[in-house]
KOLGUDREN-682804 format. One record per residue (C-alpha): x, y, z. Coordinates in steps of 0.02 Angstrom, whole numbers, padded with zeros to 5 digits, always signed. Each point is the difference from the previous one (the first is absolute). Example, Ala and Ser with C-alpha at 12.3 -4.5 7.8 and 13.67 -1.06 7.14 Angstrom:
// residues 2
+00615-00225+00390/+00069+00172-00033/
END
This chain:
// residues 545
+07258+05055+05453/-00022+00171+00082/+00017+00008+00197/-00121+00153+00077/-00049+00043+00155/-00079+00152+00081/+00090+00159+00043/-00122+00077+00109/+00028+00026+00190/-00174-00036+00063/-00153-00126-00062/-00195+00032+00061/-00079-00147+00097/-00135-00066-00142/-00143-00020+00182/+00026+00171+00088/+00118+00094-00132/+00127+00045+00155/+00168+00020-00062/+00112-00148+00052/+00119+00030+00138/+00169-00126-00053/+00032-00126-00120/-00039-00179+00088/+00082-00115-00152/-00024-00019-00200/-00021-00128-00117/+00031+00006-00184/-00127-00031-00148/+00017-00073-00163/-00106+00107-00150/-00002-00031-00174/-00030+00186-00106/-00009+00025-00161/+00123-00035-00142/+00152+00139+00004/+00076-00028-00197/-00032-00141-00035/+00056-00089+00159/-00111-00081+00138/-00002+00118+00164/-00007-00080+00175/-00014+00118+00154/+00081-00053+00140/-00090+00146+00135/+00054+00004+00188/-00148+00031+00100/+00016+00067+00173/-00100-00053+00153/-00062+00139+00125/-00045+00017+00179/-00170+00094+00025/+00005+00070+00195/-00188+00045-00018/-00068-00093+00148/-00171-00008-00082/+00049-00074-00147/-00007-00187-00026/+00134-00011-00124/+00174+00045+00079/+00119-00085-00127/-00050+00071-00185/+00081-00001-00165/+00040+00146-00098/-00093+00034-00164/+00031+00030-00174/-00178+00038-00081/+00077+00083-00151/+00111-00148-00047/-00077-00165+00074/-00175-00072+00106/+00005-00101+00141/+00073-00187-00011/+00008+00037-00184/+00157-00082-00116/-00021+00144-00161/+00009+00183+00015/-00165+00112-00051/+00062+00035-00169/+00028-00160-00047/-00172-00074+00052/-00070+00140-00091/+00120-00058-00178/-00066-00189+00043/-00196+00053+00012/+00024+00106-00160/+00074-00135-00092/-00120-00125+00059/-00163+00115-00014/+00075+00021-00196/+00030-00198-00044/-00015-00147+00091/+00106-00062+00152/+00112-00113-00118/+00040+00108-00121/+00019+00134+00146/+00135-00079+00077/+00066-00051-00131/+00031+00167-00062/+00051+00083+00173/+00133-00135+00026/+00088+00061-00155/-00009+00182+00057/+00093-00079+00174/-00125-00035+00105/-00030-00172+00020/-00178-00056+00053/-00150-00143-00032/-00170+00013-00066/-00064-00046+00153/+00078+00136+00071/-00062+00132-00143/-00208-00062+00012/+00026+00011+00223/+00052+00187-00032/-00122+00032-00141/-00135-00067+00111/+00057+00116+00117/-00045+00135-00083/-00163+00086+00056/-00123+00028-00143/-00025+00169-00063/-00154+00130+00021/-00149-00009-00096/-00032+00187-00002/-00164+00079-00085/-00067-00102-00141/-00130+00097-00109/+00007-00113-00151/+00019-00181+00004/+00015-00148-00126/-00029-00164+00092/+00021-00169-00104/+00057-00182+00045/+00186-00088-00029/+00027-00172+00032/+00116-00096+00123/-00053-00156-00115/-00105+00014-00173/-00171-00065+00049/+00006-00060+00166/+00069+00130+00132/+00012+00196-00047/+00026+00169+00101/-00055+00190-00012/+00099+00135-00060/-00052+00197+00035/+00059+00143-00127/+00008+00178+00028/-00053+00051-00163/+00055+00172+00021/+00173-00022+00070/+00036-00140-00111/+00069-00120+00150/-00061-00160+00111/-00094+00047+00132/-00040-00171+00098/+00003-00166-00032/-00103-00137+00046/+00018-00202+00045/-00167-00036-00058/-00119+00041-00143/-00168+00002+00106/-00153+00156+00020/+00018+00004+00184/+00213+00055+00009/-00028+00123-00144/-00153+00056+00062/+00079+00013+00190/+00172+00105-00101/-00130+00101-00095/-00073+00059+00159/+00150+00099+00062/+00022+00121-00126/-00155+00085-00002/+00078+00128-00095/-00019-00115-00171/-00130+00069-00138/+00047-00115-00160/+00017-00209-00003/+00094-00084-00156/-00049-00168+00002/-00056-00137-00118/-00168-00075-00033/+00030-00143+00136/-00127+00008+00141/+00126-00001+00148/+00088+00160-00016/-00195+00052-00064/-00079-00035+00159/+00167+00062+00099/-00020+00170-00099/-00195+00011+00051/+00021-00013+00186/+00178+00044+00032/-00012+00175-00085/-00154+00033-00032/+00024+00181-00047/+00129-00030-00141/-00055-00024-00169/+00067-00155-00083/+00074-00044-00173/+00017-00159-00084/+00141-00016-00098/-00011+00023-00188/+00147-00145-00048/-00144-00113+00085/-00146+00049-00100/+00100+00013-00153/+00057-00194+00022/-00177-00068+00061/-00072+00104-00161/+00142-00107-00116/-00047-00161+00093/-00189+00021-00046/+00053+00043-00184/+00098-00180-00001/-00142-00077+00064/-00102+00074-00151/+00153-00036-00125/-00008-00189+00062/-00167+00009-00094/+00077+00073-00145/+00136-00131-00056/-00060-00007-00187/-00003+00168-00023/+00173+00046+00090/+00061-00157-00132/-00090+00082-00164/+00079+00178+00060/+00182-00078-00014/-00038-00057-00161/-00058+00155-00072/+00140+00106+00089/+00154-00117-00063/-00069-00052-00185/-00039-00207-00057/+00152-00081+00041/+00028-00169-00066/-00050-00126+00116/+00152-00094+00101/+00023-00183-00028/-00023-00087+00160/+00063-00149+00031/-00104-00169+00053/-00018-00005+00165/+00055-00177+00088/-00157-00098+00040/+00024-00014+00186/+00060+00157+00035/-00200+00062-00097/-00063-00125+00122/+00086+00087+00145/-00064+00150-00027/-00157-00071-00039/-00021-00079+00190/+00091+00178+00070/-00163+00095-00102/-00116-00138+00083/+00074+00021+00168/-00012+00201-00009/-00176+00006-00059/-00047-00130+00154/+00094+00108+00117/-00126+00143-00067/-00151-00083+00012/+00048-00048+00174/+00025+00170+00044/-00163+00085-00064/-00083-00157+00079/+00064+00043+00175/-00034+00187-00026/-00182-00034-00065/-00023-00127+00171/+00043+00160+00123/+00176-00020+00041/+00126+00147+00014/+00143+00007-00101/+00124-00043+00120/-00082-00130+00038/-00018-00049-00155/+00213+00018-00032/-00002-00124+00159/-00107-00111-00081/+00064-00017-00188/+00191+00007+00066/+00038+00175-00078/+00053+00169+00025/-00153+00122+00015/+00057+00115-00118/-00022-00169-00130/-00186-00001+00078/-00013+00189-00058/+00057-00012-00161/-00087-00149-00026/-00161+00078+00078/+00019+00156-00129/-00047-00107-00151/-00157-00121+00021/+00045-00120-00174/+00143-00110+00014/+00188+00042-00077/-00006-00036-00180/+00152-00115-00080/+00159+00109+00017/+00120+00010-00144/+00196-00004+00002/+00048+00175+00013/+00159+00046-00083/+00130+00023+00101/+00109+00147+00017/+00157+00041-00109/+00155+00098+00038/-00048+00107-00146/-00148+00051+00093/+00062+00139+00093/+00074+00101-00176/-00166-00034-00081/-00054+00189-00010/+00158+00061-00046/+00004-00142-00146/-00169+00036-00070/+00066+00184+00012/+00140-00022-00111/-00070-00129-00101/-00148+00117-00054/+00134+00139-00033/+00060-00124-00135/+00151-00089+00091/-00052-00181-00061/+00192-00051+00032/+00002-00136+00153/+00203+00019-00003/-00016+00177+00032/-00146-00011+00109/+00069-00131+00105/+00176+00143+00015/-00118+00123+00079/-00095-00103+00104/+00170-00089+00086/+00072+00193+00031/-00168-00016+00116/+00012-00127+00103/-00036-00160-00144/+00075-00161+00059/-00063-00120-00120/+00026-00065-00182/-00014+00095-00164/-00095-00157-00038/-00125+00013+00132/-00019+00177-00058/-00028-00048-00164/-00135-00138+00057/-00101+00121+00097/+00006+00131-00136/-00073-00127-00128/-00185+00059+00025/+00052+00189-00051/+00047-00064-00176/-00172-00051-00033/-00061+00186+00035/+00097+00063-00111/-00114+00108-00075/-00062+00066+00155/+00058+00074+00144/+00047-00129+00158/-00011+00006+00173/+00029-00096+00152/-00147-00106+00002/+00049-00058-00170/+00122-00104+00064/-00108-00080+00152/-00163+00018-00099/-00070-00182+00066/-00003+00081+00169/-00116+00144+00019/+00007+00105+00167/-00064-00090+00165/-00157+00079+00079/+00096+00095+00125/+00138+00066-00137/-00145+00079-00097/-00063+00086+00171/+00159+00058+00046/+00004+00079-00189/-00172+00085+00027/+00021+00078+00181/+00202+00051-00048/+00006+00195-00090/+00012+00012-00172/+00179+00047+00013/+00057-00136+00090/-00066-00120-00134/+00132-00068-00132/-00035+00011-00171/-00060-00181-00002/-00114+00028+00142/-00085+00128-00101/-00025-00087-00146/-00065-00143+00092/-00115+00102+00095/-00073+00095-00143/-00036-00143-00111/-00078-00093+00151/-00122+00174+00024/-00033-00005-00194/-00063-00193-00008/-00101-00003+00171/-00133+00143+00058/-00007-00065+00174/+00182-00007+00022/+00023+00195-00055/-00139+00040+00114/+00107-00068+00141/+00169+00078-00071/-00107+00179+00032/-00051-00048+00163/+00149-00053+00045/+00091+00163-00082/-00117+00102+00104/+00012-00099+00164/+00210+00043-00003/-00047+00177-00072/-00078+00055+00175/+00104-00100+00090/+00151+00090-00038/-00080+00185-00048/-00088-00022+00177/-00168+00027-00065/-00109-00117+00103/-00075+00121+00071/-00085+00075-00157/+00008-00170-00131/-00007-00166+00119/-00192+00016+00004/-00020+00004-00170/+00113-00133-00048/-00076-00126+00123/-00168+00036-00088/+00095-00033-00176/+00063-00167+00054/-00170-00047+00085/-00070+00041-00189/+00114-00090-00104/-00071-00169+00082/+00179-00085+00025/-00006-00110+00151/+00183+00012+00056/-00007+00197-00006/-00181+00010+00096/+00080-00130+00147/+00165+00119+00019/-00120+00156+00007/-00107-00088+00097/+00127-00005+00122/+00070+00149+00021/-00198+00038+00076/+00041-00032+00185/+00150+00110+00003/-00062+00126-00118/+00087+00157+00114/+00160-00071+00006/-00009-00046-00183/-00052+00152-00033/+00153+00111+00072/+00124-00132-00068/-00042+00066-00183/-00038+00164+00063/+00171+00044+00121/+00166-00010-00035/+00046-00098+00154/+00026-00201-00033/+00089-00153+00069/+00173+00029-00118/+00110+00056+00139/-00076-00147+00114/+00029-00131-00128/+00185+00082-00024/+00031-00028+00191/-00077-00166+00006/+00122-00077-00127/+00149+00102+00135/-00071-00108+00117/+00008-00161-00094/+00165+00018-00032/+00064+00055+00169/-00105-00155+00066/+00103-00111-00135/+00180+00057+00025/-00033-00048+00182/+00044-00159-00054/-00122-00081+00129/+00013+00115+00148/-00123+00132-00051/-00105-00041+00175/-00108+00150+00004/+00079+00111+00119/+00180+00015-00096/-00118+00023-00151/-00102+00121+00051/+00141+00080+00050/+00117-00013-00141/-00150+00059-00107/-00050+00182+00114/+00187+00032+00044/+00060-00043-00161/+00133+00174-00057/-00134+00028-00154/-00145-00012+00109/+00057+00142+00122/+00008+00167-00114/-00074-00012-00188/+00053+00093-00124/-00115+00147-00053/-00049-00015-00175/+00126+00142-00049/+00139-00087+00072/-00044-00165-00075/+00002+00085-00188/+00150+00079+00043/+00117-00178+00049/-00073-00064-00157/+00058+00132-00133/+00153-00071-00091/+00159+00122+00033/+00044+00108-00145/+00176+00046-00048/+00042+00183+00045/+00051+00061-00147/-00184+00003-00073/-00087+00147+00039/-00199+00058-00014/-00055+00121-00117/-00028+00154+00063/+00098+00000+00153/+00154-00073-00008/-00002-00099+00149/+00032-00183-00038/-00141-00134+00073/+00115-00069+00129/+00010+00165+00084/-00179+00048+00009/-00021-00187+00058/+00132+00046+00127/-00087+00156+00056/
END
């Protein structure tokens, strides 16, 4: 506990600023600063009362003030409302004072969110380049609008609600804007086209890349016999597993669950063929509507599923096992040794178990589908395949792939298209090759393909400069899953005001790193005894300098 109190001989009347002429009485206040070592600081500060003789002044009885140290009626010095609205603009207001009451200075989250929210939110400044996207306060039901400064790298607003009239209204005062990021939705669309109308817009490329793989799993849904064949071919004839009999009532259970799922589909269609919209047809049926999508997406009903195999703790070493194993380490003991020095936690026996279909390729070289070869690839796993670079494919991938392009023409006319599609996307050559690739996919006759480019038709421009700039919705996306988790470690509280606020005044939100800088924090240190050829000088000085 520190006693103060002021030295000075005079104070200036806060109405008229006339000097006061005597002390009329003081009074003392009680001020908690910030932490001094470790220990909790109370101020105890005597305040003195003044006269003010000015006859035209209505206050004649004022208190001295201390701007530099403490506010009006306030209980905590400046500096340590500043260290409580750091700390709570950086976590939330439990954690917050959690933390600053083991530095010594006891507090409450209530307090931490009050002085948060009394923060005032920062400047927008000049925004030439902007990615605009959506985040969500709840998945499906209530979401908000973030606004990126593409540029800059930083949060520029955000907003409570995910509508064409706010953005549009935001878009409208920065007139200096000439480029829109956005996706393919028609909100921020339409907010774009009348809100700033002289910047050219850009739909983002991870969109069009994932709407191009979900119209290749539609077409792969089509394809199940051949995707089957294709593991076949790629793994070798592997003896077939003995099943065993299946209980009679639990085949007719899944008998009546088949029945029940194809009657759900004909319902479905039935509705959609009668006029009704697909929400209405979710409130109908008594499902979700992305059920009434999926289900709308294929007009025959589901055929009979089979048991799929389940996973297997072995699954995860399966690459590096067929790697060894086609090296010529047929040893399960000393397989199963390597394998634990990687994280293994099971049984040499279940090891041995799971290796059991490489011994019947012995002659031959194995690979991962060996193992699972009852299972080929789902629909969207052989999409994901296609659209992914060839040198982010595994080995098994790529033997997959190929002998699926070998046994099917149709199929390896899609794997080009869809090698071509990703080709421009990420060479940026839209400009030059989009044209002719739409009139390649509106030759080779396949359906899904001709409804994706058929789409792209009323927002041709902006599809255009997606595949043609180098601008795109990363950075937004980035900053949308910052907000997501800012919104969760509010534990509740995240009303919008203490989020919008812990999101624009959060520390990494104020200055960003330049490029340069950013490189530079990453490089690992180097010991100084190493030097560089040529010059002597060791990495961690020229780092330093």
């Amino acid at each position: 506990m520190v006693h103060l109190h002021a030295t000075s001989s005079r104070a200036l009347c806060p109405r008229c600023g006339t000097p006061g002429s005597r002390v009329h009485s003081h009074y003392q206040r009680t001020i908690a600063d910030v932490a001094f070592g470790g220990w909790c600081l109370v101020l105890k500060l005597r305040v003195r009362k003044w006269i003010c003789h000015e006859a035209s002044c209505p206050q004649h009885i004022f208190a001295e003030r201390f701007p530099e140290l403490v506010q009006r009626y306030a209980r905590m010095t400046d500096r340590l409302v500043k260290a409580l609205q750091a700390l709570g603009v950086t976590t939330n207001g439990a954690d917050a004072a959690r933390i600053a009451s083991s530095l010594g200075m006891p507090t409450t989250a209530k307090t931490i969110i009050r002085r948060v929210l009394q923060l005032p939110l920062p400047s927008e400044g000049e925004v030439v380049k902007v990615g605009i996207d959506e985040w969500a306060w709840k998945k499906g039901q209530r979401y908000g609008t973030i606004l990126v400064d593409l540029e800059k790298r930083r949060i520029v607003q955000l907003l409570a609600e995910r509508s064409a009239e706010t953005s549009k209204a935001w878009l409208c005062t920065h007139p200096e804007i000439d480029l829109v990021s956005r996706d393919r939705g028609k909100i921020f669309r339409e907010a774009a086209t009348e809100g700033a109308p002289q910047a050219k817009q850009v739909v983002d490329r991870f969109h069009l890349q994932k709407n191009f793989a979900e119209a290749l799993e539609k077409f792969f849904r089509t394809q199940e016999r051949a995707l089957k064949k294709a593991t076949q071919g790629s793994t070798g004839k592997t003896r077939l597993a003995t099943r065993t009999a299946v209980p009679e009532k639990v085949a007719q259970e899944r008998q009546e669950r088949h029945r029940q799922q194809v009657k759900l589909h004909k319902w479905i269609w039935k509705l959609y063929r009668q006029g009704y919209h697909k929400g209405q047809i979710a409130q109908l049926v008594g499902v979700s509507s992305s059920k009434v999508y999926r289900t709308l997406e294929q007009e025959t009903p589901p055929p009979p599923r089979r048991r799929s195999r389940s996973s297997s703790i072995v699954d995860p070493y399966l690459s590096y096992l067929t790697l060894r194993w086609n090296q010529g380490c047929h040893n399960v003991a000393k397989l199963y040794e390597e394998i634990v020095t990687q994280g293994y936690t099971g049984t040499q026996r279940t090891l041995q178990m799971r290796l059991r279909p490489f011994r019947q390729n012995v002659a031959r070289p194995v690979s991962k589908q060996t193992s699972i070869w009852d299972k080929p690839p789902s629909s969207r796993g052989v999409a994901l395949m296609m659209v992914r670079p060839a040198q982010n494919r595994t080995r098994e991938q790529a033997a997959y792939l190929d002998q699926l392009i070998q046994s099917n023409e149709t199929i390896a006319l899609v794997f080009k298209l869809a090698q071509d599609f990703g080709y421009l996307l990420r060479k940026h050559e839209g400009r030059t090759h989009l044209e002719q690739w739409k009139a390649a996919v509106q030759a080779s006759g396949i359906a899904e393909l001709i409804a994706f480019v058929d789409g792209l038709a009323d927002d041709a421009e902006a599809v255009t400069n997606g595949c043609s700039l180098t601008w795109s919705n990363g950075v937004v996306e980035g900053f949308v899953n910052k907000v997501k988790w800012i919104k969760r470690s509010s534990y509740g509280q995240a009303g919008f005001a203490l989020l919008q606020r812990r999101v624009l005044l959060h520390p990494a939100a104020g200055e960003s790193l330049r490029k340069e800088q950013r490189r530079r924090s990453s490089q690992v240190a180097v010991p100084a005894t190493l030097e560089t050829h040529g010059t002597g000088s060791t990495p961690a000085a020229i780092a330093a300098a």
